[in-house]
VEXFI-95807 format. One line per 2 residues: number of its first residue (from 1); for each residue x, y, z of N, C-alpha, C, CB. Coordinates in Angstrom, 3 decimals. Atoms other than C-alpha are relative to their C-alpha. Last residue first. Glycine has a CB too. Example, Ala and Ser with C-alpha at 12.3 -4.5 7.8 and 13.67 -1.06 7.14 Angstrom:
residues 2
2 = -0.820/-1.190/-0.060/13.670/-1.060/7.140/-0.770/1.090/0.730/0.414/0.462/-1.415 | 0.890/-1.190/0.000/12.300/-4.500/7.800/0.900/1.200/0.000/-0.992/0.027/1.246
This chain:
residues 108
108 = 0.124/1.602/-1.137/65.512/96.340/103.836/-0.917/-0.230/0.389/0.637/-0.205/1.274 | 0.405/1.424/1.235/65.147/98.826/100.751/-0.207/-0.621/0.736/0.940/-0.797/-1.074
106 = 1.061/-0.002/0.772/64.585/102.029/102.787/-0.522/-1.206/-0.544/0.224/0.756/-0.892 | 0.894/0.412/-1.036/67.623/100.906/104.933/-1.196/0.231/-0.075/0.259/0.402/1.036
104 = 0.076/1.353/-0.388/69.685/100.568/101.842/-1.052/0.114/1.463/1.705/-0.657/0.263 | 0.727/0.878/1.234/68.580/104.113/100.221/-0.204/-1.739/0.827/1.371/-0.057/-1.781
102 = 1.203/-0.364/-0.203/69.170/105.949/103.993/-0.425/-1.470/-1.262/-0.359/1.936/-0.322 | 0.574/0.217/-1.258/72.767/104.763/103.913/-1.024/-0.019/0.177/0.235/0.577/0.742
100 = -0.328/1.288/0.151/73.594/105.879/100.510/-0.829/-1.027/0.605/1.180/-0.134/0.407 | 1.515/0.511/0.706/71.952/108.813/101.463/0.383/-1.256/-0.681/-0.755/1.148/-1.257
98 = 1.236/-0.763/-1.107/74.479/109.729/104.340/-1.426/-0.391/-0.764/0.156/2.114/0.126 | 0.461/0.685/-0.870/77.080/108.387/102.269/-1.269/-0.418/0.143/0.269/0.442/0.810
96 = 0.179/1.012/0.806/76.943/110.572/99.466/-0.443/-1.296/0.738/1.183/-0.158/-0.731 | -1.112/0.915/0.841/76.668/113.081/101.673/-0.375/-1.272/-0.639/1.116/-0.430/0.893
94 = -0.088/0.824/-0.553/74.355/116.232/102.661/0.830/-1.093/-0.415/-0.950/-0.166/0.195 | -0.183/1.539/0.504/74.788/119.393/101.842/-0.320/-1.221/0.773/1.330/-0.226/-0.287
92 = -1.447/0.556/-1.131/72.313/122.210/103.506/0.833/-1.291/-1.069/-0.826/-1.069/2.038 | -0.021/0.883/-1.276/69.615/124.322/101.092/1.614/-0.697/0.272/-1.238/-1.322/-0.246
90 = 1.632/0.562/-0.402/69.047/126.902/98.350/-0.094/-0.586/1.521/-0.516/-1.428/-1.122 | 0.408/-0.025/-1.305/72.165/128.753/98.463/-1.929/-0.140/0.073/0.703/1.538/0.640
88 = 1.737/-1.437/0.357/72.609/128.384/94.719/-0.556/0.731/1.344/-1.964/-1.055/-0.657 | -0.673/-1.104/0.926/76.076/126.672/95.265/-0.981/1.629/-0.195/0.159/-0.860/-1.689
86 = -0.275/-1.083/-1.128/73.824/124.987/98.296/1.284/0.494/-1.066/0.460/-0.666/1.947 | 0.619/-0.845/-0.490/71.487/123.861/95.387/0.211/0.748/1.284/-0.885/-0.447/-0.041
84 = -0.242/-0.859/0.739/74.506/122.423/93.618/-1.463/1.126/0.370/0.257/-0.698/-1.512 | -0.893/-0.806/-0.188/75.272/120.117/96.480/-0.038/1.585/-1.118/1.227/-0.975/-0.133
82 = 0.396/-0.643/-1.324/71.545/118.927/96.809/1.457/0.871/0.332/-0.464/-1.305/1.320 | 0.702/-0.946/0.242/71.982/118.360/93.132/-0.527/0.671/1.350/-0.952/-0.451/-0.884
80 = -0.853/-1.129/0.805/75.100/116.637/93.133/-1.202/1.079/0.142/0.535/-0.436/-1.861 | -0.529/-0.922/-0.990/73.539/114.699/96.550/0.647/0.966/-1.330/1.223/-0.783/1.332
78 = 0.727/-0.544/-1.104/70.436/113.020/94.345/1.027/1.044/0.904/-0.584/-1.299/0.905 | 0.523/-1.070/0.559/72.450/112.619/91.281/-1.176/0.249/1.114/-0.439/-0.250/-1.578
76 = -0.845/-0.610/0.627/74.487/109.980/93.238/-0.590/1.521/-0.909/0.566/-1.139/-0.823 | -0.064/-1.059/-1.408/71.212/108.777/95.217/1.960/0.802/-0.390/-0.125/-1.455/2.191
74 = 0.930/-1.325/-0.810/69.782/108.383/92.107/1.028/0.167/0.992/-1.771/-0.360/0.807 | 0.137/-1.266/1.056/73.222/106.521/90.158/-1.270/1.080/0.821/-0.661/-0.712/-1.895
72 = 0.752/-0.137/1.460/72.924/103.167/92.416/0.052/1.967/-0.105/-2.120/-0.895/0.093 | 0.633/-1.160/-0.031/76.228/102.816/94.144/-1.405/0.445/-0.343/0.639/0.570/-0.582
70 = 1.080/1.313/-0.501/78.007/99.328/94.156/-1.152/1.107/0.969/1.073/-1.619/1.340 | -0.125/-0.428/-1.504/81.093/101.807/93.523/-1.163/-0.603/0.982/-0.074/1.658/0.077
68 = -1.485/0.534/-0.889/81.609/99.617/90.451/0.309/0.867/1.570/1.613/0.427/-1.189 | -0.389/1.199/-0.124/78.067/100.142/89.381/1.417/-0.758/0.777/-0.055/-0.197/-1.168
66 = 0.674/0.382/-1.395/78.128/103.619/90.101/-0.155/-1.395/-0.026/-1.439/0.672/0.292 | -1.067/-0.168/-0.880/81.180/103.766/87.399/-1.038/-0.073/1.460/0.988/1.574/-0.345
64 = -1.170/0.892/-0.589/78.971/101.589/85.388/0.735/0.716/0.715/0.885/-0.659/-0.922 | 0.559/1.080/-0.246/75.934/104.116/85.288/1.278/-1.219/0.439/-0.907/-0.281/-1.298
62 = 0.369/-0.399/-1.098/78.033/107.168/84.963/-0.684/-1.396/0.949/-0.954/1.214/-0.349 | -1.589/-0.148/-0.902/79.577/105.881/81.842/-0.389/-0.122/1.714/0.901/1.943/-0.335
60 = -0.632/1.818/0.092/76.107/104.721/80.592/1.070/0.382/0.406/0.190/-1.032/-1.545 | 0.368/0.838/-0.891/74.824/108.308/81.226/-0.232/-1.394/0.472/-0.577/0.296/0.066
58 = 1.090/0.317/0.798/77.528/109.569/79.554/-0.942/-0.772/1.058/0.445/-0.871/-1.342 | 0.190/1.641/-0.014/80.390/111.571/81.543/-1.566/-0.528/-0.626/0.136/-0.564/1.785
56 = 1.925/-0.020/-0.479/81.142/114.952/80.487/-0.060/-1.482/-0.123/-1.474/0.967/-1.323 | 0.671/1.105/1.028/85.151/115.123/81.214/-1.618/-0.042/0.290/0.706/-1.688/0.284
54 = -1.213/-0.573/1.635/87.670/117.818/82.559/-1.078/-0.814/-1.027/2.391/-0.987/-0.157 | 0.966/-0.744/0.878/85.196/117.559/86.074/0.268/0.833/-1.379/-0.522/0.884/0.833
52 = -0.948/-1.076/-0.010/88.486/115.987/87.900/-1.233/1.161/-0.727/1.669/-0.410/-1.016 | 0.223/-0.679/-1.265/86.107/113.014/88.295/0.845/1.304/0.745/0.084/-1.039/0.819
50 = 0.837/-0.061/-0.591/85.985/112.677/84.954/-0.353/0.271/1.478/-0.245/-0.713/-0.344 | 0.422/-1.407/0.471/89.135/113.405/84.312/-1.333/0.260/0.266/0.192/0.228/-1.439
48 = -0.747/-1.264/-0.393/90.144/110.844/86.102/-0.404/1.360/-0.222/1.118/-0.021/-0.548 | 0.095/-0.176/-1.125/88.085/108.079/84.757/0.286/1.443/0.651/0.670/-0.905/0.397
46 = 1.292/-1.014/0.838/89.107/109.187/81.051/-0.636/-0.136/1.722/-1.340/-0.957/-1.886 | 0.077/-1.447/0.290/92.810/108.334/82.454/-1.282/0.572/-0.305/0.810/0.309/-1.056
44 = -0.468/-0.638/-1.076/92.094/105.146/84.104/-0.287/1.049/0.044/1.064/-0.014/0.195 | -1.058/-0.479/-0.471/90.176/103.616/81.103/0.369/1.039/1.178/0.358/0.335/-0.907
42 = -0.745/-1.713/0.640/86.965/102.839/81.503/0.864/-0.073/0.042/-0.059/1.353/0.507 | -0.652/0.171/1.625/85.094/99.309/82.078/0.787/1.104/-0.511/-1.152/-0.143/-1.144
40 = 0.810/-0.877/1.192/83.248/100.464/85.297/0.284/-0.191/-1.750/0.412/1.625/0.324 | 1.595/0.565/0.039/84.909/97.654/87.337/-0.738/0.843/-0.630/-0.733/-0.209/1.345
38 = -0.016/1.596/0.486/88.245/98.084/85.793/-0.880/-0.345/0.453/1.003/-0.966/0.300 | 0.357/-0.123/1.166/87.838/102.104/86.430/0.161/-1.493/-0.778/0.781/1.147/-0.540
36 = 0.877/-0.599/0.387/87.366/101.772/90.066/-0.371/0.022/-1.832/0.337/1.182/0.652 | 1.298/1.801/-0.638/90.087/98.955/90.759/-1.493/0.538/-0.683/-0.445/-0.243/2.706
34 = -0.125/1.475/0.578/92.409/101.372/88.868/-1.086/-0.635/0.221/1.061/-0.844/0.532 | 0.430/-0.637/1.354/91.039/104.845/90.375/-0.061/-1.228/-0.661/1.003/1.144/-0.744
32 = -0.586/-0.925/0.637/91.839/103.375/93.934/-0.812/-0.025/-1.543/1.613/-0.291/0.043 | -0.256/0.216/0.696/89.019/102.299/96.664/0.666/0.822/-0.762/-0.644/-0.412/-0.189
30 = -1.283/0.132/0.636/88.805/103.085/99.744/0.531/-0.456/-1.015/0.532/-0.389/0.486 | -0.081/1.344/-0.174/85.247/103.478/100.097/1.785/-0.989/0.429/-0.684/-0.391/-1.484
28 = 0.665/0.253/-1.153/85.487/106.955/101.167/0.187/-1.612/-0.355/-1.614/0.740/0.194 | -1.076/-0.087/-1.660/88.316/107.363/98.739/-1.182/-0.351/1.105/0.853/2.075/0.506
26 = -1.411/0.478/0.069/85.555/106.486/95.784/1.258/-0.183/0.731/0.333/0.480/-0.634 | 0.704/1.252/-0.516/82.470/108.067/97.279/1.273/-1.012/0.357/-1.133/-0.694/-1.245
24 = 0.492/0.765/-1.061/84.185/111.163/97.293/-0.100/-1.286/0.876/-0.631/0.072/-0.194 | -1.172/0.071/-0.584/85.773/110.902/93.643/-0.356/0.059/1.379/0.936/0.991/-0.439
22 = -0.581/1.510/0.145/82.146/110.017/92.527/1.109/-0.115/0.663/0.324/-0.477/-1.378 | 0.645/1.044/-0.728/80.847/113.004/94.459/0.318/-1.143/-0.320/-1.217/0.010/-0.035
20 = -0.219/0.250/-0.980/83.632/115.248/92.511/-1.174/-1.080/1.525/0.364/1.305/0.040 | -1.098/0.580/0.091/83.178/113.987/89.349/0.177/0.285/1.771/1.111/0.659/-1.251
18 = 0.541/1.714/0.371/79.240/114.635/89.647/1.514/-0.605/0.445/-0.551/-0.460/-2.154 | 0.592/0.450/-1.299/80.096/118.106/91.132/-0.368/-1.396/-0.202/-1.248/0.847/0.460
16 = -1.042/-0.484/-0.482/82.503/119.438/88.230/-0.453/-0.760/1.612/0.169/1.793/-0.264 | -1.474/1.359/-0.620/80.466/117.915/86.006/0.689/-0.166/0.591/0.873/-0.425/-0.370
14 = 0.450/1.403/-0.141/77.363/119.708/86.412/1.302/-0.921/0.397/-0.712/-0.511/-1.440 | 0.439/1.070/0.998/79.446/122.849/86.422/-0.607/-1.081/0.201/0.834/-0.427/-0.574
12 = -0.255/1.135/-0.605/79.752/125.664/89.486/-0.402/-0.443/-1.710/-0.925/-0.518/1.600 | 1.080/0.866/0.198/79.630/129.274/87.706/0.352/-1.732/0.207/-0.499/0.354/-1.493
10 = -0.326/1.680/1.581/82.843/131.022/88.212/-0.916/-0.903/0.808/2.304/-1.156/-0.266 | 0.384/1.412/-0.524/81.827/134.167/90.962/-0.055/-1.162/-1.109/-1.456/0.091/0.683
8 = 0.964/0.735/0.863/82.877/137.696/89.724/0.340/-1.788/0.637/0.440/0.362/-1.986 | -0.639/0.875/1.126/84.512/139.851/92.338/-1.015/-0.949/-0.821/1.116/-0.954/0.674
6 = 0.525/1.232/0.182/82.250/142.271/94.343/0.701/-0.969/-1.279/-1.491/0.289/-0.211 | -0.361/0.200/1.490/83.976/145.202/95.882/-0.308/-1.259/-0.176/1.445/0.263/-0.450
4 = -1.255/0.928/0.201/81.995/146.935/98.325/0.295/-0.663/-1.031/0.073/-0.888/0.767 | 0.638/1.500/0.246/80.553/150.098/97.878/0.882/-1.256/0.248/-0.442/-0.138/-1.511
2 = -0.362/0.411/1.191/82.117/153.000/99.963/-0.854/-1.119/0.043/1.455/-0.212/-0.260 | 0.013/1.395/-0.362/80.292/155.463/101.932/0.508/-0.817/-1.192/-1.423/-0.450/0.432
């Protein structure tokens, strides 16, 4: 009987899932990188990379770029970590949205 062949699996990154839920949010809203990184104060390019997961964002970076997605930061580190516990096959994703959504009708 043969074994099967198990390739090696490249370890998800924090940043790799932060950048990509900001970049998410970001086209979901329709907003471009520009408009995004002139309300966060950042340059374009460090933007980018950041949400390209090339860049560790600070948690004052992170803070104004959810600021300019008119985001608050939990429910942004609320879906990276519900996305990085279905890397882990813990549980289901859910979206940035989707708890976006929930936060404001919590608050109302």
């Amino acid at each position: 009987m043969r074994m099967p062949i198990e390739f090696p699996v490249k370890p998800v990154l924090l940043r790799e899932l932060l950048g990509e839920s900001l970049r998410e949010e970001r086209v979901a809203q329709g907003k471009t990188l520009r408009e995004v990184s002139k309300g966060a104060r950042v340059s374009l390019g460090y933007l980018s990379e950041v949400e390209r997961g090339q860049k560790e964002a600070s948690s004052e970076l992170l803070g104004s770029i959810c600021s300019a997605l008119d985001l608050p930061l939990s429910v942004v580190l609320s879906v990276v970590s519900e996305k990085m516990a279905m890397y882990e096959r813990v549980t289901a994703l859910p979206t940035v949205r989707a708890l976006s959504r929930a936060h404001a009708q919590a608050a109302a």
